[in-house]
N, C-alpha and C positions, 0 to 999 in steps of 0.2 A: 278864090284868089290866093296865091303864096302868100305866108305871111312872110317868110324871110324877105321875096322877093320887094317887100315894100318895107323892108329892115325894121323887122317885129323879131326875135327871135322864141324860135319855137323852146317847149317846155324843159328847162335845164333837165338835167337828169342827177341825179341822186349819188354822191360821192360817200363811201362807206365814212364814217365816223370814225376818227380815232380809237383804238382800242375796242371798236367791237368787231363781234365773234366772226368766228372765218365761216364760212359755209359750211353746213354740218355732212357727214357723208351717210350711210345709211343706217346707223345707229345701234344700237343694242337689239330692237327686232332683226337683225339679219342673221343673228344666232339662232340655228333652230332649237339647237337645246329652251333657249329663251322663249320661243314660242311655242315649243310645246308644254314648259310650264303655265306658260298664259292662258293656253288653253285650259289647261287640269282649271287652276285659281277658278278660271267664269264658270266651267262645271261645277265644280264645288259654292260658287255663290247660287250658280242656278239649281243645285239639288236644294242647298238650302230655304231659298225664295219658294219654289215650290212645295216643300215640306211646310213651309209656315201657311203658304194660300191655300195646300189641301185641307191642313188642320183647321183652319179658319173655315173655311167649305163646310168640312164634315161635323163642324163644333168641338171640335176635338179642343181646340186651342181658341178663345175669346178675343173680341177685338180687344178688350179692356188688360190682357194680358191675361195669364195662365192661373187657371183656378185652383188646381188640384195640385196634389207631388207631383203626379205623372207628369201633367205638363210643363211643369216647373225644371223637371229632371230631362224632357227632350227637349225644351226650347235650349237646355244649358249645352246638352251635347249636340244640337243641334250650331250653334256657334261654335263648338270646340271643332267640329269636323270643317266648319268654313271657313278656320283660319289652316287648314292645311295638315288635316291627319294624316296618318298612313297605318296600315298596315291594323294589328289590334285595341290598337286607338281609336278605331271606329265603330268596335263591339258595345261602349255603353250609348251612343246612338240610334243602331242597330236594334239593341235591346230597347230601349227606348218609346223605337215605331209599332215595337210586337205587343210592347202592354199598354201602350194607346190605342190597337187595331190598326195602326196602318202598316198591311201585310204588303202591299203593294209598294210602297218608299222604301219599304225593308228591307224587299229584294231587290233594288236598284243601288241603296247601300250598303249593299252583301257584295257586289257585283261591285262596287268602288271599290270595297276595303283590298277584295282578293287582287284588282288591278292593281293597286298600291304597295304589294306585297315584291321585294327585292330581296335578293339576296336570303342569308339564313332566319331570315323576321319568324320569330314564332307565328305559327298559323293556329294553334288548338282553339281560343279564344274566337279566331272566326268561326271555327266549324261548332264551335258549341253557339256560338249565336245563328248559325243556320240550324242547328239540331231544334232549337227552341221558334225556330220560323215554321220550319216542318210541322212540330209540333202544334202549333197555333193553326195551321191549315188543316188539322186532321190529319197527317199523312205521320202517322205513329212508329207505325215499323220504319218507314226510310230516319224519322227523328231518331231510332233505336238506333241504328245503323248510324246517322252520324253523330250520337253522342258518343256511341263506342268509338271512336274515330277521333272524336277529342279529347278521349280519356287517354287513348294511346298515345294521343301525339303529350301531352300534359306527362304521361309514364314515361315516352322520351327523353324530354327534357331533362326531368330528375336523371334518369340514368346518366346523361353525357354529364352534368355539372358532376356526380359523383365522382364519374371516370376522370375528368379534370382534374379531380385530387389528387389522384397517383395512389391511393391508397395511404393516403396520409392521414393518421387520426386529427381528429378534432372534434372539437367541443359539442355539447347538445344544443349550445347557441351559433355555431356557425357551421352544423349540419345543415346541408339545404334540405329543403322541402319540399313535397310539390304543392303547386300552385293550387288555390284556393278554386279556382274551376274548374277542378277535376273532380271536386262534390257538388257542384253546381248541377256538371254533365252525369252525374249520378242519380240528379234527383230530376231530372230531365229525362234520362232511362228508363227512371222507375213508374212515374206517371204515366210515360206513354205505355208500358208493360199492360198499367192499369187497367190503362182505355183500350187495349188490347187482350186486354183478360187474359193476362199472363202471369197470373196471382205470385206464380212459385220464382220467377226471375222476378217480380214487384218487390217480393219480400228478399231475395237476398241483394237486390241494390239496395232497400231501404237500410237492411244488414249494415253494409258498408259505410253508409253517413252516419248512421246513429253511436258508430262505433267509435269514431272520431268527435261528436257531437250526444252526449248519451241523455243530454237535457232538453233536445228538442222535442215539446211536448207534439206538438202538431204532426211532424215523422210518425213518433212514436203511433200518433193517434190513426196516422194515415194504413202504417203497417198493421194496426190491431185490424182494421178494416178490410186489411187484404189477407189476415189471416183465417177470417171470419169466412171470405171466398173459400178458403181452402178447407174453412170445417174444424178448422186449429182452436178450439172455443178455448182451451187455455191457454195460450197462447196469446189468444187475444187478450184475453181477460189480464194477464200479466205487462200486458201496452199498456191496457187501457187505464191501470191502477198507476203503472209506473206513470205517466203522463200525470194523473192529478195529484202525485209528489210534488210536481212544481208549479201546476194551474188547478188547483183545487177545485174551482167551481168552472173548470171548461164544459159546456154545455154538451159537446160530441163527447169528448170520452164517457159522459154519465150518461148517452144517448146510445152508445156501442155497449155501453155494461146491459144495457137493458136490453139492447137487442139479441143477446147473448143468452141473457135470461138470468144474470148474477144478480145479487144485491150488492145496489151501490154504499 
């Protein structure tokens, strides 16, 4: 039966409120720019998400929170890239998964950083953190290849800020410099040289950092050891002493004197 017809009337209908909002129209997502940030942001929570549940997985990282520096130092950059790195801001993350062992997030975050890369963004910083992914797979000569590759690009740089000068003198404090991983990518060269038994390039990258650094006993120690390849027994011998200048009782250089056949 009608209800009007029996003068019921049917359900009022609903008169806007004073002062409220007018209908909204299609909003801030109808910007694509906006939605393809949206996108990137969920990628970035879901690499993260998933870095933490592999780690969990593999043990790498504990339910109770992170046991070790390592894991202390990627869970840290492991947040620093999920709130929205780009470019070489993603290299101590990066670095991060390679001395944890996970090779695999590493090159999915190798693979973020270079898409995040615009315009003139220094790159060296990425390719030394793939030189050190290589590295970690065994694949020594292509890591040779791309640490050269980020030493050049790091040589770049210093050149163009020099040329910015116009040849203007200035001070020994606000001479630029190059970047601090371009001895990184040095010692990244020179190990894989190692593991490729390429004694005579092992020693003269080791050359290059020790010359900049002449206290690193461990270098020092490394290079005695690849001079030792080459038959250089004085050579060695003159690592091996100089290194226990500043570590007196380091266990390898008094292990390399004796392999040597000196008295320590």
């Amino acid at each position: 039966m009608n209800d009007v017809g029996n003068g019921k009337q049917g359900p009022a209908k609903k008169k806007p409120q004073p002062g409220a909002p007018a209908k909204r129209g299609p909003g801030m997502f109808a910007d694509p720019a906006v939605v393809r940030m949206a996108y990137i942001a969920a990628g970035l929570v879901i690499l993260f998400l998933a870095t933490v549940v592999g780690a969990l997985a593999t043990g790498v990282l504990s339910p109770t929170g992170p046991r070790t520096a390592r894991e202390r130092q990627l869970q840290s950059a492991a947040a620093a890239v999920s709130a929205g790195a780009r470019g070489e801001a993603w290299t101590p993350y990066i670095d991060a998964l390679v001395a944890t062992g996970d090779l695999t997030q590493a090159r999915v975050a190798l693979g973020q950083a270079r898409a995040s890369v615009t315009g003139t963004m220094p790159v060296a910083g990425i390719d030394l953190s793939e030189a050190r992914i290589l590295s970690a797979e065994g694949r020594y000569a292509d890591a040779v290849d791309m640490a050269d590759k980020a030493m050049k690009g790091y040589q770049a740089e210093l050149a163009a800020k020099l040329a910015a000068l116009g040849g203007k003198a200035t001070t020994a404090e606000t001479t630029p410099m190059i970047r601090a991983g371009y001895y990184d990518a040095v010692l990244v060269k020179a190990y894989a040289d190692v593991e490729l038994k390429r004694y005579g390039d092992a020693v003269k990258a080791f050359d290059v950092y020790i010359k900049i650094s002449p206290t690193a006993s461990d270098i020092l120690i490394d290079r005695g050891y690849a001079k030792i390849a080459l038959n250089d027994k004085a050579g060695a011998e003159k690592d091996f002493r100089e290194a226990l200048k500043y570590v007196p009782y380091d266990a390898d250089a008094k292990a390399g004197l004796k392999k040597i056949g000196v008295a320590q």
